[in-house]
C-alpha positions in Angstrom: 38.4 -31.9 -3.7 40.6 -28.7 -3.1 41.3 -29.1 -7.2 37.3 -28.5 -8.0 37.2 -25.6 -5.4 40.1 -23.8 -7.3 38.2 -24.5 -10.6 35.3 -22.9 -9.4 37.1 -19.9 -8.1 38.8 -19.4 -11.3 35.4 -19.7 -13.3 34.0 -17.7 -10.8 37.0 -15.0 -11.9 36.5 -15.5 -15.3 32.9 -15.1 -15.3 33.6 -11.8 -13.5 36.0 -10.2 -15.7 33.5 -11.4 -18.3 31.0 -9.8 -17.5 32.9 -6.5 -16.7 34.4 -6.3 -19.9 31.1 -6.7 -21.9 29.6 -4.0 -20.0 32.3 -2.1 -20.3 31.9 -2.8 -24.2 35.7 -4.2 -24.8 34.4 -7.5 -25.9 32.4 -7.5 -28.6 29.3 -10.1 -29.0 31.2 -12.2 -31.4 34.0 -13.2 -29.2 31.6 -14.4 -26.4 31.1 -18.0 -26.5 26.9 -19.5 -26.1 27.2 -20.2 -22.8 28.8 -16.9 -21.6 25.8 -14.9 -23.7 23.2 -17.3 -21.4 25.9 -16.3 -18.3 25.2 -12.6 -19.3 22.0 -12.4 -19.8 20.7 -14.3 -16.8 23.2 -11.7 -14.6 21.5 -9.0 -16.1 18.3 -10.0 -16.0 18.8 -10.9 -12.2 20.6 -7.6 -11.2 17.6 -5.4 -13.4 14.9 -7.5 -10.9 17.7 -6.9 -7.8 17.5 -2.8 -9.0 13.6 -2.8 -9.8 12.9 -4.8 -6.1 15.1 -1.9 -4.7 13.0 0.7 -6.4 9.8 -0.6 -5.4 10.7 -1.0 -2.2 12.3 2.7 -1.4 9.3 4.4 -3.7 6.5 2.4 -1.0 8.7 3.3 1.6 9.0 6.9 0.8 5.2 6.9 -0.3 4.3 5.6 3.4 6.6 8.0 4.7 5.6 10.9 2.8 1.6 10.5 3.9 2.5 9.8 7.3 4.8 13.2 7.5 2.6 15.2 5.5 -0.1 16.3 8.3 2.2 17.5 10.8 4.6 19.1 8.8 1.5 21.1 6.8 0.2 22.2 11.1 4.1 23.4 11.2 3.7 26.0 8.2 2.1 29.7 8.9 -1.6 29.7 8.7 -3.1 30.6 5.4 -6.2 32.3 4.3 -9.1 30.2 2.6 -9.7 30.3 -0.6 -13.7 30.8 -1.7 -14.3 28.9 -5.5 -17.4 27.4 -7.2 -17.1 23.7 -6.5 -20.2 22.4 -8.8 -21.2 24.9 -11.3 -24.0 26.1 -9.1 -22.8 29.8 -8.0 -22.1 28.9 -5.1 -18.5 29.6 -3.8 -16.9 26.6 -1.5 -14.2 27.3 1.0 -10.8 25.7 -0.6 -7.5 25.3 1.0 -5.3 27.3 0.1 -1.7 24.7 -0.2 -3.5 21.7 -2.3 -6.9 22.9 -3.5 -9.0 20.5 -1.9 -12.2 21.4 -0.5 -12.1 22.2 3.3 -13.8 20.1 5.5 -12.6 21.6 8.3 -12.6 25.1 10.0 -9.4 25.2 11.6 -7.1 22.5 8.8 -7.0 20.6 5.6 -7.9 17.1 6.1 -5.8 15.9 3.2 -2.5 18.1 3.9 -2.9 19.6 7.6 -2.4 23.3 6.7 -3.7 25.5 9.0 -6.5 28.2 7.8 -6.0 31.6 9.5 -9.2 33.5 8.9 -12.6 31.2 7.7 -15.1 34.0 6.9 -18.6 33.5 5.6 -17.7 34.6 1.9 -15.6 36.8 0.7 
């Protein structure tokens, strides 16, 4: 019982030090045997899902973050002046905000990125 526990350890080891010295490029593909390749490449293959999970994961994370954080941070800045541009070709000239260049939908902020407007005149 204790014999078998010690023999996995040491394959355990060996598998290890394996693994570290074929990323570390001291052994060459040659010297490793058909079962270590299949060792290698299902560690690999398991850490690149471990490091893409991860990504996913902080990228949502900060996305959910980032649109939550957005508004109030965008009411914190100085006030800006609107910006007057033809929206639809028509001559017409459409009140912009000024930070992301979305139409204003509001008088007094952006909807989309909570910057504060400072003067909203007719037209300018």
């Amino acid at each position: 019982m204790i014999g078998k526990m010690l023999d996995n350890c040491r394959e355990k080891r060996r598998k290890k030090l394996l693994l570290k010295r074929w990323l570390a490029g001291s052994l060459p593909d040659d010297e490793v045997s058909a079962q270590d390749h299949k060792y290698i490449q299902d560690t690999m293959r398991s850490r690149i899902k471990k490091i893409k999970r991860r990504f996913r994961r902080s990228v949502s994370i900060h996305m959910f973050i980032r649109n939550i954080t957005i508004k109030p941070v965008g009411r914190l800045l100085r006030p800006l002046p609107v910006k007057w541009q033809e929206e639809f070709y028509d001559g017409i000239l459409y009140p912009h905000c000024p930070a992301c260049g979305e139409l204003a939908y509001e008088k007094d902020h952006c909807v989309f990125c909570g910057r504060r407007f400072s003067k909203w005149d007719d037209q300018l």
